[in-house]
N, C-alpha and C positions, 0 to 999 in steps of 0.2 A: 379713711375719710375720702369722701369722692372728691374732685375736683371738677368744676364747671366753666364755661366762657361764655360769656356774654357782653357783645359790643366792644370786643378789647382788650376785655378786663374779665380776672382769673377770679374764683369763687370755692370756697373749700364749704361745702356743706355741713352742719352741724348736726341735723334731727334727719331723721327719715320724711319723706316727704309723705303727709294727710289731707283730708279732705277739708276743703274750708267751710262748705255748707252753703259758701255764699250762692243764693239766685244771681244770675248771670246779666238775662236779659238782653238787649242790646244784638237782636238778630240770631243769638245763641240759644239752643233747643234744650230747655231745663230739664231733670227728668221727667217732672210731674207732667210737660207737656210732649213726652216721646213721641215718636211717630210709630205707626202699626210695625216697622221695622224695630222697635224699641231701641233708635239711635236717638244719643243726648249728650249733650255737652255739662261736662262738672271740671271745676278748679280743684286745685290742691296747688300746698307749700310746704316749704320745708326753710330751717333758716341757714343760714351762713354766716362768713366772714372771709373781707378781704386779706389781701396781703399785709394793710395795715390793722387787721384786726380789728376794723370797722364789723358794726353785726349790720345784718340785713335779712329781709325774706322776699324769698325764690319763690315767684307764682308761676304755676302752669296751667294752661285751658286744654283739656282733653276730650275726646271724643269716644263714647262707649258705644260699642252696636252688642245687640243682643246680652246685654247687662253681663257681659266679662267679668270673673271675677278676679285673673293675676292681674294684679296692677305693675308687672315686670314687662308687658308686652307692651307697654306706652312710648313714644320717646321723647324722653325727658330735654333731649338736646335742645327741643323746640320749644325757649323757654318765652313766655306772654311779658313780662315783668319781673324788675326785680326792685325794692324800696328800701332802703336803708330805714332803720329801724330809729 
């Protein structure tokens, strides 16, 4: 199980982190709208729990150029949000 830090506070992942699908918007480049470099911003989550075994999910905003396929070259450190559940 990975462990995470965010703001302080410690985070044990539970699920591998996936694509949410969500449209971004908000100055963020979707894919449908790439640019001729084919850079685009897409989220992905994964859930967790704290130390008290609260649940929660882990969002990340990433940035793809040339439609990447390992999703292991990302870093994850630089987490967007996280929401208890």
């Amino acid at each position: 199980m990975t462990t995470i830090e965010f703001r302080g506070k410690s985070y044990a992942l539970t699920t591998d982190a996936d694509f949410t699908g969500r449209l971004l918007g908000g100055g963020y480049t979707d894919y449908h709208e790439a640019n001729e470099d084919g850079t685009y911003d897409f989220e992905m989550s994964a859930q967790a729990t704290d130390e008290e075994g609260i649940e929660y999910t882990v969002y990340w905003i990433l940035e793809c150029t040339d439609h990447e396929q390992d999703l292991d070259i990302y870093d994850y450190d630089n987490i967007d949000r996280i929401e208890e559940n």
